[in-house]
DOLO-816884 format. One line per field, with one value per residue (C-alpha): residue number from 0; x, y, z; residue in one letter. Coordinates in steps of 0.1 Angstrom, whole numbers, plus 5000, padded with zeros to 4 digits. Example, Ala and Ser with C-alpha at 12.3 -4.5 7.8 and 13.67 -1.06 7.14 Angstrom:
BEGIN
i	c(0,1) $
px	c(5123,5137) $
py	c(4955,4989) $
pz	c(5078,5071) $
aa	c(A,S) $
//
This chain:
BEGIN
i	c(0,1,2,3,4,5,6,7,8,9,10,11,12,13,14,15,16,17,18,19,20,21,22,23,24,25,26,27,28,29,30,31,32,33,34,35,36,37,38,39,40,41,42,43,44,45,46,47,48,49,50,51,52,53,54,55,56,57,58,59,60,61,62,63,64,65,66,67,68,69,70,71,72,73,74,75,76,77,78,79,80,81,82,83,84,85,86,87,88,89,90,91,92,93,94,95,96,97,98,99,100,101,102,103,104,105,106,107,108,109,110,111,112,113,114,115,116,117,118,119,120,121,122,123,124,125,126,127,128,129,130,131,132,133,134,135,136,137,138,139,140,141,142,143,144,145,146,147,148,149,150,151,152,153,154,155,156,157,158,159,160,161,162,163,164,165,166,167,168,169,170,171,172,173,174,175,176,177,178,179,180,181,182,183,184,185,186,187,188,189,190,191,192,193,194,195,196,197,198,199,200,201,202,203,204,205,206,207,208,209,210,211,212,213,214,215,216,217,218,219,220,221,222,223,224,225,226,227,228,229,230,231,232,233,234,235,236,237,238,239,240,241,242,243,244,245,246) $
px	c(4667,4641,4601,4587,4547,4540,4505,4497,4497,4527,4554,4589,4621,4652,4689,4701,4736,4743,4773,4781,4761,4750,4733,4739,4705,4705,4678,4677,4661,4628,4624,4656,4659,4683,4707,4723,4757,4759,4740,4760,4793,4786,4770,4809,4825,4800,4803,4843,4840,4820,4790,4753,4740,4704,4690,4650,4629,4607,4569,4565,4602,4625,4615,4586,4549,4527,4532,4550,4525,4499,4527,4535,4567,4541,4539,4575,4579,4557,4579,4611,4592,4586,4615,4638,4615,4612,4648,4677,4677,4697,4714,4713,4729,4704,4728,4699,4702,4683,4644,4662,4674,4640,4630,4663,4650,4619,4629,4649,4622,4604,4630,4651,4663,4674,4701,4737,4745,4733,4749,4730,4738,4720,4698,4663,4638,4601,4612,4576,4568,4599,4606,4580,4551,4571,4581,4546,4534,4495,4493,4501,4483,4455,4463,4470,4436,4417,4434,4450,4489,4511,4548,4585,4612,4643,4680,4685,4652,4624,4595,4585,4545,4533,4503,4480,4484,4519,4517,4492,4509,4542,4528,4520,4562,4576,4607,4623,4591,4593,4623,4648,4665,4690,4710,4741,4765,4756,4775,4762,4775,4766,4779,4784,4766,4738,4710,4683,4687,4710,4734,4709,4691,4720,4724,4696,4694,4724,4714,4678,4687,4694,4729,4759,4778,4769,4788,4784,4811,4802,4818,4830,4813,4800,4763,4734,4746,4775,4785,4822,4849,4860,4827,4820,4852,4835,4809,4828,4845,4816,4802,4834,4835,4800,4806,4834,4861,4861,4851) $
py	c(1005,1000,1013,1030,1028,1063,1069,1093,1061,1072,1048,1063,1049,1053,1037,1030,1027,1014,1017,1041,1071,1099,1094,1116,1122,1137,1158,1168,1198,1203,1183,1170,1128,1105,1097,1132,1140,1151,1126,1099,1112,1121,1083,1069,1092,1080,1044,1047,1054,1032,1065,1058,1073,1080,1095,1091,1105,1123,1117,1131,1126,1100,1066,1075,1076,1104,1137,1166,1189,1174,1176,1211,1220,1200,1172,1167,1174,1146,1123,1135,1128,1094,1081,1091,1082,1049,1042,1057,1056,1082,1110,1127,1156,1162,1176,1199,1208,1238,1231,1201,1232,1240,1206,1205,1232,1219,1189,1204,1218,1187,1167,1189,1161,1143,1168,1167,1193,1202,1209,1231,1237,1266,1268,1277,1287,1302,1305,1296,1330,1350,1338,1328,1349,1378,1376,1374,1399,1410,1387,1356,1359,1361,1330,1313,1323,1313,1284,1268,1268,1290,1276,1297,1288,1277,1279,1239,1222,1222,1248,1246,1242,1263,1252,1277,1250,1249,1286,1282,1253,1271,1298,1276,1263,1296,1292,1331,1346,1330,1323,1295,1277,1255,1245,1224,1231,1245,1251,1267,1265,1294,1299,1333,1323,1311,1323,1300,1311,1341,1353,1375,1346,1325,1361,1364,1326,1332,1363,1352,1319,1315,1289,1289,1276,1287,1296,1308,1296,1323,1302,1325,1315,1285,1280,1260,1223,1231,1200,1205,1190,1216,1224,1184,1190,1217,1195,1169,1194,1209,1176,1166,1199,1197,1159,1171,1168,1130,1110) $
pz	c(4527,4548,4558,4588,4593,4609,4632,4604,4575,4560,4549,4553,4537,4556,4563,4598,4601,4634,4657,4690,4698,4697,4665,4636,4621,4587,4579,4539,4526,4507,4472,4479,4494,4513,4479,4483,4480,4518,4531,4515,4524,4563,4565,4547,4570,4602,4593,4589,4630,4639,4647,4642,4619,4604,4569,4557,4533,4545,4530,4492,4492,4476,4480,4511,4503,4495,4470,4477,4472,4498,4523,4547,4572,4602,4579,4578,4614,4622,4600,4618,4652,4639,4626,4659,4683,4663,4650,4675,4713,4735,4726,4688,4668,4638,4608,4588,4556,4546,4551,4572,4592,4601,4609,4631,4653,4650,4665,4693,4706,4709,4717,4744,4762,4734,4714,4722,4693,4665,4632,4603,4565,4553,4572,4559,4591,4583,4545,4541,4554,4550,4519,4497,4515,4517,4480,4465,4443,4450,4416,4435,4467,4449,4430,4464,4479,4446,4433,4461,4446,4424,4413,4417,4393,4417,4409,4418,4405,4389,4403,4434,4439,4466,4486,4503,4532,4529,4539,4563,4582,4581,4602,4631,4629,4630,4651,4649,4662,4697,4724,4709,4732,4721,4752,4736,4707,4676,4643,4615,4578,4552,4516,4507,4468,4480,4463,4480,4518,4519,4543,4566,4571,4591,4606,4625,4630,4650,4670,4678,4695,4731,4729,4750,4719,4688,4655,4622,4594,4562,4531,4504,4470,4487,4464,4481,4474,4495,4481,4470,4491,4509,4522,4533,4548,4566,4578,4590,4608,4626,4633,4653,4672,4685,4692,4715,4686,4684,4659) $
aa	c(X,X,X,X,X,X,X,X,X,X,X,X,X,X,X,X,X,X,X,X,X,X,X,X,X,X,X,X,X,X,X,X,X,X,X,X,X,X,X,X,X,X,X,X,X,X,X,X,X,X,X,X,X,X,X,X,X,X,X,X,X,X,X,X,X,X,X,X,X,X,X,X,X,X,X,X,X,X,X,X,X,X,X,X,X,X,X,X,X,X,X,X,X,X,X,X,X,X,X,X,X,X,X,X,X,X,X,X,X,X,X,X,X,X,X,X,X,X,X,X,X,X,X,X,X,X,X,X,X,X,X,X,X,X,X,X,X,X,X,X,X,X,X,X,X,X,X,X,X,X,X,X,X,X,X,X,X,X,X,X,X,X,X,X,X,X,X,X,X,X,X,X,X,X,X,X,X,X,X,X,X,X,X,X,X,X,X,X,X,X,X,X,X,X,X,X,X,X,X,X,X,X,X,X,X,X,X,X,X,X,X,X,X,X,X,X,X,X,X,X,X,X,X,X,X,X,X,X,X,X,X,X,X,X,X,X,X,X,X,X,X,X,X,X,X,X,X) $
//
């Protein structure tokens, strides 16, 4: 494991496997760090080919600096910025993972030029606003405007701490509010039992953008880990069809 200094201070852990491009970056979701089960496996299965290959933590996470509760979607975007512009050269394919689908799209829209595909795992876009805004009670918004931060019990972790700035900064990364243009392949993975991002979500995901290749794989009883075999099966799957079915 190694550090990246950011422009913003930060100190961001990361592994860099190296080997032929384009680069897989993996992108992990909120709370969640580099040491995951998907992570690890896609890295064995990169390194087995001899395929770049790129996880981090981004700041607040894992082994990085900072708290998660100080950090926002923009935080994490500059992080992502950061470490690719810094660590890979070329061509990528970011593999998001929930909130790492976000900061996926995110980064495709900084980064145009730079995305040969692009693989997602539930997928979690402006949850910030559809999701947690939207699913205040009066009671809550209150609490956001008053204290700063109210907590949500989650099915995979301890309660999440919502930041009013969280929700503010979110607003100004909306992706599904604007045109999306994703010019390159995309495949998108979705369990059926997911009870963190649901179904409707990868729905509309899929009709808002503007791709020329872009599907949808709906994973019956699949939860939000999609961690099983089958389903990194999956993802090794759609990883070699948007990198032009080799390895």
């Amino acid at each position: 494991m190694r550090h990246l200094a950011t422009a913003q201070g930060r100190r961001l852990a990361y592994h860099l496997s190296p080997g032929t491009g384009p680069c897989l970056v993996f992108l992990g979701g909120l709370k969640s760090d580099m040491e995951g089960t998907k992570a690890l496996h896609l890295e064995a299965w990169a390194q087995a080919r001899g395929r770049a290959f790129l996880r981090f933590d981004y700041s607040g996470h894992g082994q990085s600096s900072g708290l998660y509760e100080e950090g926002c979607i923009g935080d994490w975007h500059e992080d992502t910025l950061a470490v690719v512009d810094a660590l890979t050269e070329g061509p990528i394919v970011p593999v998001g993972s929930s909130m790492g689908g976000w900061q996926a799209l995110l980064l495709a829209r900084a980064r145009a030029g730079r995305i040969a595909g692009m693989v997602t795992i539930a997928a979690a876009p402006d949850f910030t606003e559809d999701g947690w805004w939207a699913g205040f009670s009066d009671a809550e918004r209150r609490a956001l405007e008053t204290t700063g931060r109210v907590e949500r019990p989650s099915d995979y972790m301890e309660p999440y701490v919502i930041t009013r700035r969280m929700i503010e900064d979110g607003r100004r990364h909306l992706v599904l509010r604007s045109a999306l243009d994703l010019p390159f392949p995309v495949r998108c993975l979705q369990g059926t039992s997911d009870t963190a991002v649901s179904s409707d979500t990868a729905l509309r995901l899929l009709e808002h953008a503007r791709c020329p290749d872009m599907r949808l794989t709906l994973v019956k009883d699949a939860d939000h880990r999609f961690s099983d075999g089958p389903c990194l099966g999956l993802i090794e799957a759609a990883v070699k069809d948007v990198l032009g079915g080799g390895a």
